[in-house]
N, C-alpha and C positions, 0 to 999 in steps of 0.2 A: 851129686849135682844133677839134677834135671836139664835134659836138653830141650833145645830150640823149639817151641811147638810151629809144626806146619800152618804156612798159611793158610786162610780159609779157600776151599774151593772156587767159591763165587768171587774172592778177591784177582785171582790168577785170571779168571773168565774175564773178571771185567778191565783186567792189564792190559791182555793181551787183545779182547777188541778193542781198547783205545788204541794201542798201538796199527791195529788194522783199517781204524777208521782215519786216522792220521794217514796212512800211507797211503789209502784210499781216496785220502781229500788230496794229497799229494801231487797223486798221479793225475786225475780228472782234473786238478788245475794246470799240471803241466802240458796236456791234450789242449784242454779250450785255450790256455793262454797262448802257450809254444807252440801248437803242432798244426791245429785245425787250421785257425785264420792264415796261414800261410799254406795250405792248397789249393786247388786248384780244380775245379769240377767243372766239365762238359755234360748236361744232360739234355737228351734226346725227348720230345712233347710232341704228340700225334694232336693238334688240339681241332674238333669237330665243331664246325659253327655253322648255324641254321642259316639257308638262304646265303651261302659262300657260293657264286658262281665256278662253275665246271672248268671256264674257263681258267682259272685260279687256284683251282687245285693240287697241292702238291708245291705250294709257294713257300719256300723254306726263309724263315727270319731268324737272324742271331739275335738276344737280347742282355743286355746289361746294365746293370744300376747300382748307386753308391758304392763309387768309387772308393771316393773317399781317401784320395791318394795322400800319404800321410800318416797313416794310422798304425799302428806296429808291424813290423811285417807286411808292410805294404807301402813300399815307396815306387822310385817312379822304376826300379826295376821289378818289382813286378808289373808296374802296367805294362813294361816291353811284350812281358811273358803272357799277359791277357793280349795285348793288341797280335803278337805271334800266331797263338791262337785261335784267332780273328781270322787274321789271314788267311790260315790252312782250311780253315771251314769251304762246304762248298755253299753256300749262304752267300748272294750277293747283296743282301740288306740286312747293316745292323740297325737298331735301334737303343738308341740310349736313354735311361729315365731318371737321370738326373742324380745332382748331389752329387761332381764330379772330387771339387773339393773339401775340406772339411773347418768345421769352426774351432772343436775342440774336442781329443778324447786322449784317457791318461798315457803318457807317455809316448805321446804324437806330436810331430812335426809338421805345421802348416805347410803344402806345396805351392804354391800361385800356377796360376792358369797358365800361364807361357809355355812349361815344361811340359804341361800336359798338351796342348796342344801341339806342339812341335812332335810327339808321337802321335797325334792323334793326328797328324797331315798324311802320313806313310799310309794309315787304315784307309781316310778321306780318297787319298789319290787309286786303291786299288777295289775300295768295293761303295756304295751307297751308303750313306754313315746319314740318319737322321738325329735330331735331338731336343732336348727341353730343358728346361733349370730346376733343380730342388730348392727346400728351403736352406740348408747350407749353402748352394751359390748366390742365393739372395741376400743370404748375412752376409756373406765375401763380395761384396758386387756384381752382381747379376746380369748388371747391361753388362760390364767388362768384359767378364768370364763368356758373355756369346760375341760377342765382337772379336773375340781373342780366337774363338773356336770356329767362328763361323770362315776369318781371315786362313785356315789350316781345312778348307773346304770340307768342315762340320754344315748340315742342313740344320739350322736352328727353327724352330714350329714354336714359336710362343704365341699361341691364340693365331695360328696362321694355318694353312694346311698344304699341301704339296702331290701331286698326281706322280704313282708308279707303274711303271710299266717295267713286265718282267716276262719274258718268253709268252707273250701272248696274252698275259692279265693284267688288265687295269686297275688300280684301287688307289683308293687315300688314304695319307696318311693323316690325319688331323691331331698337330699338337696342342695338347690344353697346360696353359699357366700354371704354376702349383698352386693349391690350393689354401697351406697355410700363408704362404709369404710372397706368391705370383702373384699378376690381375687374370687370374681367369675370365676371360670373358667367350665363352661355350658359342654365343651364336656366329661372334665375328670367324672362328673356326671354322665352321661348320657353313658361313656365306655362300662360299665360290666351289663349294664340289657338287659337280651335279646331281642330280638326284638317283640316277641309275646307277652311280658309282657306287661297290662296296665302302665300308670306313672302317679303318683301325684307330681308334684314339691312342694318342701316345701321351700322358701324364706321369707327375712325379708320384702325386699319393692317389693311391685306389681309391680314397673312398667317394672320389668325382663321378663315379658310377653312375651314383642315382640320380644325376644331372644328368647324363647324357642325355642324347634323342633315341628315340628307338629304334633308328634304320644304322647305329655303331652297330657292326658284326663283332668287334673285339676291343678290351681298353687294354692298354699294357701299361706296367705299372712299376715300382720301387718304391721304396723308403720305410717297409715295415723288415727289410733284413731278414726276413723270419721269424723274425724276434731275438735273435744269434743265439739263442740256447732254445733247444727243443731234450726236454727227460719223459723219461716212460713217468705214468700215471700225471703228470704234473703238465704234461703240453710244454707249451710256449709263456714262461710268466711274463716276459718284459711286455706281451700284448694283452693282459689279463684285463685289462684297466684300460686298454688305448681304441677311441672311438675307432678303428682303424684296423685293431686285432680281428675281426672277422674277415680279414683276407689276408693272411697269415702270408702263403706263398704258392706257387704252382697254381694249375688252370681253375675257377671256379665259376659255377653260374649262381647268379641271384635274381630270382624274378625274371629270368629267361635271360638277363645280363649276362654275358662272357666276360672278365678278365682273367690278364696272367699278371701276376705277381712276383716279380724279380726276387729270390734269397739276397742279392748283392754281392760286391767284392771285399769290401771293407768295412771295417770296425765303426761305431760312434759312441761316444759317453767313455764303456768299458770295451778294453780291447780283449773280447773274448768270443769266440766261438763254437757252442758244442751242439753235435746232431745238425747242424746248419752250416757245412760248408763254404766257402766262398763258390760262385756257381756261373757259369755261361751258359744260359737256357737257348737250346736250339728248338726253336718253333716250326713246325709243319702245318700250315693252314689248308683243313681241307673243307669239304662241304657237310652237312649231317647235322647229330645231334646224338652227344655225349650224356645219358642220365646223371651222373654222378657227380662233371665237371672235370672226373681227377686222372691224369693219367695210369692207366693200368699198370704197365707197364714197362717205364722208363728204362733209359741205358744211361749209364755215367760210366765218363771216362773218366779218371784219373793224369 
């Protein structure tokens, strides 16, 4: 009786990387979906901007965008655990850039404005809290959502501007409308600050850039996420296609433009995120000029 002939070599090979690709696809969904979007990143930006007065130097801003409270792994406790956060910074200006709440993403819970804002009164009463609306609070109501926020001493900037003053430095903040679903209107912003004054625009989506005027020193920004998945060779796909994807996240110049570009805290569409953290960008505004745009050398805390 003849026995069993061995399987073919190439048969085994190709078992056992399926098996390896399986547990592979496994695990990197277990990280983007389980693990990532529920951290929590502090990162530190030296960001150098042409023509930043001396006086103003060393003006530290905290930065945050899409929220997004609601989204897996991010309900309103963690916004405690962001506004926390906040708190401990020695940063007494944050700046928010919108898309506090959300419209829709799988396996998410709409939050309304009340809840957020009712922690967002604690941050309000202890440090400078500016802000703007995305197009998620304009799906969700937009007047509402700043009336809600503003009553929890949120500074609301739609198409408005506000003077800061900080150990010695003056500057403005000018918020711009968003631009899919705000009324931008750029000039009525930009009316009432003098002209000596420096400017930071504060917008939802970056690509308001190429509107600015050209005495903004810096735009700050949200709504591209990152794109929430960044892989080796392959970049950022969810921005491959989006007129938008060339300010991906972190500081960048265009045509001598400054922005920074929030990663975000929360999820939209799919709740996942890999290589792109949930992030608090600490900002340091100082005077100069950065070739590259990018920070060299970042610190993230954990």
């Amino acid at each position: 009786m003849t026995g069993a002939q061995p399987r073919p070599a190439w048969r085994r090979v190709a078992r056992r990387s399926g098996w390896l690709a399986l547990a592979l696809f496994v695990a990197l969904s277990a990280w983007g979906v389980g693990w990532e979007p529920r951290q929590l990143v502090e990162r530190d930006y030296l960001v150098e901007l042409p023509g930043w007065p001396r006086t103003c130097d060393g003006v530290r801003v905290d930065v945050i965008a899409d929220l997004h409270v609601g989204s897996p792994g991010n309900g309103l406790d963690n916004l405690d655990r962001v506004i926390d956060r906040l708190l401990a910074s020695d940063a007494d200006i944050v700046l928010m850039a919108g898309d506090y709440v959300i419209l829709s993403v799988f396996a998410g819970t709409y939050v309304g404005p009340e809840p957020i804002a009712e922690r967002l009164r604690l941050l309000a009463a202890n440090k400078r809290v500016y802000a703007v609306l995305g197009n998620h609070d304009w799906w969700k109501r937009g007047d509402h959502i700043a009336r809600t926020f503003a009553a929890a001493g949120v500074v609301m900037l739609e198409d408005e501007a506000a003077q800061v003053r900080a150990d010695g430095c003056t500057f403005a903040i000018a918020g711009i409308g968003d631009l899919w679903e705000g009324r931008p209107d750029i000039a009525r912003a930009y009316a009432a600050i003098p002209a000596q004054l420096p400017v930071v625009a504060l917008s939802h989506n970056p690509a308001v850039l190429r509107r600015l005027p050209s005495r903004t020193a810096l735009l700050v920004a949200g709504h591209t996420h990152g794109g929430q998945v960044q892989l080796p060779i392959l970049g950022r796909p969810a921005l491959w296609n989006s007129p938008d994807g060339r300010y991906a996240a972190g500081h960048m110049i265009e045509r001598g433009r400054h922005v920074f570009v929030s990663p975000g805290i929360g999820t939209s569409i799919f709740p996942v995120r890999f290589g792109v953290p949930p992030e608090i960008s600490r900002l340091t505004l100082r005077g100069g000029a950065d070739a590259s745009g990018h920070d060299a050398s970042p610190e993230r805390r954990e």
